[in-house]
N, C-alpha and C positions, 0 to 999 in steps of 0.2 A: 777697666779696659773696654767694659761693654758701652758704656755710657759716652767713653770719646769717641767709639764708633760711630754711634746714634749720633753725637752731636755734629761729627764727622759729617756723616749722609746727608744732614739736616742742613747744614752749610751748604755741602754739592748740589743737594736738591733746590735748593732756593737760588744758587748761581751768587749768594749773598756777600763770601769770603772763601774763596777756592781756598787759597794757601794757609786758611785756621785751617780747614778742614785737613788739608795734605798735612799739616803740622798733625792733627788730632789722628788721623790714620796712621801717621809713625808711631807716634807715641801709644795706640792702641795696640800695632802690631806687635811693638814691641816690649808690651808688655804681654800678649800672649806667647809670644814666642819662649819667653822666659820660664812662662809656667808650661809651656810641651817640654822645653830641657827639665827643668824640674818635678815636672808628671809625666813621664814620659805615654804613660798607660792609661792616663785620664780619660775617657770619654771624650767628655766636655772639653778636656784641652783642646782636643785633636780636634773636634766639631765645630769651634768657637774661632781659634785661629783659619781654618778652613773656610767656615763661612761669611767669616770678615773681609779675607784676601780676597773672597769673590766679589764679595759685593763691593769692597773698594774697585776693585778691575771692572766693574760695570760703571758706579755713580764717578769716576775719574775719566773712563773714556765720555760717558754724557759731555763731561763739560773741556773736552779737548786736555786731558791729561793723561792719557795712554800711557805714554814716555815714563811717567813719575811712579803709575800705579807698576810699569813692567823692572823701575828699581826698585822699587820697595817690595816685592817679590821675590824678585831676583838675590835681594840681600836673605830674605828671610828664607828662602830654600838653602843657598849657601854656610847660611849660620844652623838648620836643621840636617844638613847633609848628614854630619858624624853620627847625629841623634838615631836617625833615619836606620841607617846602614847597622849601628848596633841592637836597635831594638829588632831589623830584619834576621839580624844572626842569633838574636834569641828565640826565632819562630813568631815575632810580630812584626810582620810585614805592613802594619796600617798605615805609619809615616810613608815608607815608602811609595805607596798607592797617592796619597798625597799627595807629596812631593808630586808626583808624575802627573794628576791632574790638573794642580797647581801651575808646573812647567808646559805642560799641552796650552794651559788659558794665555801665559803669555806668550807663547809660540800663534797662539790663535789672534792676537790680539797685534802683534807686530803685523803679522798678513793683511791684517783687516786693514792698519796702518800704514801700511806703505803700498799696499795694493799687490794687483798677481803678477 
């Protein structure tokens, strides 16, 4: 997962092949996401998924893809929702902190996009 990201960024950043990169950001995403449902307490999960979805929501807006980085967010908050909400009712509110960052960047990121 780490390594599609990097190759991810490395496409964005070059402006070389947008859509490998948007393909390697799903497929990155989505394979963290799989290990926050499946660790839900990890560290590293929670870290990893986090600082991917940022930095795709940065090197996608760079190259006018806003729109794509705010669904693939958008899915991967919805598919963490239940995760979220159960580990909060255990007394681990981390996801949910997440999530809420997560949703603030593409609430942030729509404004930026469509203007005030």
């Amino acid at each position: 997962a780490i390594m599609l990201a990097l190759r991810a960024k490395i496409l964005s950043n070059n402006g070389r092949d947008v859509d490998a990169a948007v393909s390697d950001y799903r497929e990155s995403v989505d394979l963290f996401t799989t290990r926050a449902v499946v660790s839900p307490r990890e560290a590293w999960a929670q870290q990893d998924l986090e600082a991917t979805l940022m930095d795709m929501a940065d090197m996608l807006a760079a190259v006018g893809r806003s729109a794509t980085a705010h669904e693939i967010i958008g899915g991967t908050l919805t598919q963490l929702q239940c995760v979220a909400e159960a580990e909060d009712r255990a007394g681990h509110p981390v996801w949910i902190e997440i999530l809420a960052r997560l949703e603030g960047r593409t609430q942030d990121q729509a404004s930026a996009t469509n203007g005030p």
